[in-house]
N, C-alpha and C positions, 0 to 999 in steps of 0.2 A: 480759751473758752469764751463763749461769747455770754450773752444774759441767760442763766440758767435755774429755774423753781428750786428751792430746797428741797420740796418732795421730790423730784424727779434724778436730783443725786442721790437721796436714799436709797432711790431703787436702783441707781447702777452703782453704789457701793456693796448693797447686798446682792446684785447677779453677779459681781468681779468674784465675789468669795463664796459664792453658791454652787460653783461650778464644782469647786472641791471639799465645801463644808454642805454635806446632806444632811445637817443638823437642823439648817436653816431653812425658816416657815414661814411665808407671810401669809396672813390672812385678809380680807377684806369683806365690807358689810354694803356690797352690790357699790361701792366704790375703788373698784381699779381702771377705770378712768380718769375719774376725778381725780387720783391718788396718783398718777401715772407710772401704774403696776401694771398697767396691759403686756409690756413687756416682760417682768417675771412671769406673769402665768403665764403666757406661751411658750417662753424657753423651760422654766422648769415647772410645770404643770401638776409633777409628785411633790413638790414642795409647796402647794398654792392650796388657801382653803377659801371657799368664795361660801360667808354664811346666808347672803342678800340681806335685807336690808333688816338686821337682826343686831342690833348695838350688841344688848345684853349679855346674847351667845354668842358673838365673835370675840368678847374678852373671856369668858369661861373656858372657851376650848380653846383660844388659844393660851390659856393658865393651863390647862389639863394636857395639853401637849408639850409643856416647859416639863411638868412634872412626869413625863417621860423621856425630858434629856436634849428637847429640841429647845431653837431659840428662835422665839417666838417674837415675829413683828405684824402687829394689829394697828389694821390701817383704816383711818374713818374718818369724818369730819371732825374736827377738834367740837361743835358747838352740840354735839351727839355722845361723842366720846367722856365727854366731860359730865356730861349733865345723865343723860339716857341710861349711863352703864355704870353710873357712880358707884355702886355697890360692889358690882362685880368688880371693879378696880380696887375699890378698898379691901375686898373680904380674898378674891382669890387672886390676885395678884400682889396688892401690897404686904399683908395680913402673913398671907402665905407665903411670902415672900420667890414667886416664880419668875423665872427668866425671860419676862414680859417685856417688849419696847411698845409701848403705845405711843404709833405717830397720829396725831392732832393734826391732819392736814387743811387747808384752807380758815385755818385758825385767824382770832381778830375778825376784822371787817371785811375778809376777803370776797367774800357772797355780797358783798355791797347791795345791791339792790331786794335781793330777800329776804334783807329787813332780818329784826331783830332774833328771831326764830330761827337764822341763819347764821347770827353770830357767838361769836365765843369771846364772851368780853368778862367771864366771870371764872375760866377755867387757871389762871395763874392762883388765885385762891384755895379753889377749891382742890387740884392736885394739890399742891402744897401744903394746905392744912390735911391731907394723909401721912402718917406716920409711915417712915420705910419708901415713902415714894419720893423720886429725884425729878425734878420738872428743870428742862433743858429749851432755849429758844434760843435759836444759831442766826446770825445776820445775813448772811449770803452763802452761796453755794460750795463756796471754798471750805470757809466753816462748818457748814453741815454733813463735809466730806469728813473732815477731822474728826467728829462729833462722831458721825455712824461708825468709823474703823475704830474709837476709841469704845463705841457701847460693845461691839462685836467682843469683844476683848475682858468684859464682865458678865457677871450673870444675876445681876440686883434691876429688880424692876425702875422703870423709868418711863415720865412723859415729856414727851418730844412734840412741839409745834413750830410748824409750819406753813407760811401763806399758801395760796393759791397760784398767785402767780410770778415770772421769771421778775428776777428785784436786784437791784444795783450793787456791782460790789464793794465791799469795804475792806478787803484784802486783797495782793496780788496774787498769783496761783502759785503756790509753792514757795509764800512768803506770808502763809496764817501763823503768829504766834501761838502756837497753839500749845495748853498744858490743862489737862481735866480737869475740871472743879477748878478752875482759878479763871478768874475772869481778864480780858486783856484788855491794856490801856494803849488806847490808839494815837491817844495824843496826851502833852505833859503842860499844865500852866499851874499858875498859881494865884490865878485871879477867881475860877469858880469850877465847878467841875459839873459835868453831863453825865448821867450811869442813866444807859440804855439799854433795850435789849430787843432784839428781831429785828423787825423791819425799821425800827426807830432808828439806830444805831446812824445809819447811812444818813438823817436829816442834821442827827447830832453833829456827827464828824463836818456835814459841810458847813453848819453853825458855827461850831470854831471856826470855823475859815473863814468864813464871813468878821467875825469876831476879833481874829486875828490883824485884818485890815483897820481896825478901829484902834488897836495898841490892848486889845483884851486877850490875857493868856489863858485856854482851858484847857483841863485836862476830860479826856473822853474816856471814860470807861462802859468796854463793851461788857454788860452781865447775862453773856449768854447761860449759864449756871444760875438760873433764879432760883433753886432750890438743890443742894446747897449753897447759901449764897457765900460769897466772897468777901469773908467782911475783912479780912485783915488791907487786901484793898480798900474795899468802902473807906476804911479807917484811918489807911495813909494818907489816900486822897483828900479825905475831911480837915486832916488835922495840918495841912498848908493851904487852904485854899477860904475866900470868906464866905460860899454857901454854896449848896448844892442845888440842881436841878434833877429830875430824874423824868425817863419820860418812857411810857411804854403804852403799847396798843390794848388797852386791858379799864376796866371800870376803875376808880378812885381808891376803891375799898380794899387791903385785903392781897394786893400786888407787888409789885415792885415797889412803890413809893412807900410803902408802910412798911416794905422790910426794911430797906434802908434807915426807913427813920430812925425807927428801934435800934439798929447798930447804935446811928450817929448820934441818940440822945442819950446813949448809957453810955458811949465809949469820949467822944469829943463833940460836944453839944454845938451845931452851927446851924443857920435855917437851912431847911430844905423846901422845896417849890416843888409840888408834884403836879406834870403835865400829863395829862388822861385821856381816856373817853369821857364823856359826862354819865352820871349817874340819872341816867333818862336814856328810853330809846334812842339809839345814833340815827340820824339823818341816812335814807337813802341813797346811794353813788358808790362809783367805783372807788377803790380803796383812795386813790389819791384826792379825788374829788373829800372824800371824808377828812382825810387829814389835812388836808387844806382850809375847809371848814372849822376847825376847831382847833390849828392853830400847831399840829402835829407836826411840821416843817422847818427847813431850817430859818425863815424867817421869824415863824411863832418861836422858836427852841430861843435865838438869839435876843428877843424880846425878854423874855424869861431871865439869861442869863442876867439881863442889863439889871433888871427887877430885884434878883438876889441878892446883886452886889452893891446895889446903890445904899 
């Protein structure tokens, strides 16, 4: 497989098992383009509900269709998703606990140039702090394959994000460790550790490596389960290593770096250094142009580590 979007494995891990599961529903809110769902609605067109550009009721009905037995995947901008239909996430999806996958696609900084309005720099918070809701963010395509056949397989609500566009892998195909709720360690040191999660993950890992050139041993931990998190990891990693880094496509507040923290200051107290977006509009560009900007890369990640450990 060559470079392949996350979103775009969703939708051919649910056409593989749609052909035989008429259980399965996806929805969209006048994005299956964006979402690259054009292919399910045209092959199964009785399983497609197209609400247009209606956040609010593309999560309701697709809650109202869980509660007659379908499995339901609501598909929409992550920075719409999160914000526009908050309620209806919390009230009849999580609340009520329906057989809801809400994919967050072009989640992060992926809209680059659309500016703030466009992004989703606040949805790892805001899913997370719902009760009953599981917030999932896979690194590459491979893992997002693991991810979908593992959600197909339960019926507990969940949000799922995903960029925009095809992103670099960090597994080989048919060599993801993959186990649900447990986050994977991609590389093992003992000098500081990286816990990342999406698109970050891939800056992390070549950051070791870079790192590794210097005589610096890290350990990478990929947390694509940001919610539940993975603390008995967190906790390993912490209690041999002398500080942590954590870096995710997400605002300062309220994310990744704050859950970690909380593990790591009740369980084995070490610093941690949390690598962000800034708490201020992000700069317009394409995704890489931003995280190069502000240091999201593996040279910025590798700067950090040096920072933690010194």
């Amino acid at each position: 497989m060559g470079k392949t979007a996350n979103k775009q494995m969703i939708c051919e891990v649910l056409m593989e098992h749609a052909a035989q599961d008429k259980s399965i529903v996806a929805l969209c809110s006048d994005s299956r383009g964006s979402g690259s769902f054009t292919p399910f609605a045209e092959t199964y067109p009785g399983q497609f509900v197209e609400t247009g550009i209606a956040e609010q009721n593309l999560v309701s009905i697709a809650a109202g269709l869980a509660k007659c037995g379908k499995k339901s995947y609501a598909v929409s901008p992550a920075c719409f998703l999160s914000t526009r239909s908050y309620e209806q996430c919390k009230v009849d999806v999580a609340y009520s606990n329906t057989n809801v996958k809400l994919i967050g696609i072009s989640g992060g900084v992926s809209y680059g140039a659309l500016g703030m309005s466009h992004h989703s720099a606040q949805d790892i918070a805001a899913m997370s702090a719902i009760p009953n809701m599981r917030v999932y963010i896979p690194s590459d395509a491979y893992q997002t394959k693991d991810l979908t056949e593992a959600l197909l397989e339960d019926e507990k609500p969940a949000y799922i994000r995903v960029g925009r566009n095809a992103v670099d892998s960090v597994y080989e195909e048919g060599q993801v460790p993959f186990v649900m709720d447990q986050a994977t360690v991609v590389t093992e040191g003992e000098d500081a550790a990286i816990i990342a999660c999406g698109e970050m993950v891939k800056p992390a890992k070549d950051a070791a490596e870079l790192l590794a050139l210097e005589g610096i041993h890290v350990t990478v931990i990929d947390m694509y389960c940001v919610k539940p998190l993975d603390q008995e990891t967190v906790i390993k990693a912490a209690s041999k290593v002398k500080g942590i880094v954590t870096v995710e496509e997400h605002a300062p507040f309220g994310g990744l770096g704050s859950m970690v923290s909380q593990v790591v200051a009740a369980n084995c107290p070490k610093k941690v250094l949390n690598m962000s977006l800034p708490d201020a509009p992000v700069i317009t560009g394409t995704s890489r142009e931003v995280f190069d900007y502000y240091g999201l890369n593996a040279k910025g990640i590798a700067d950090k580590v040096r920072e933690v450990i010194a």
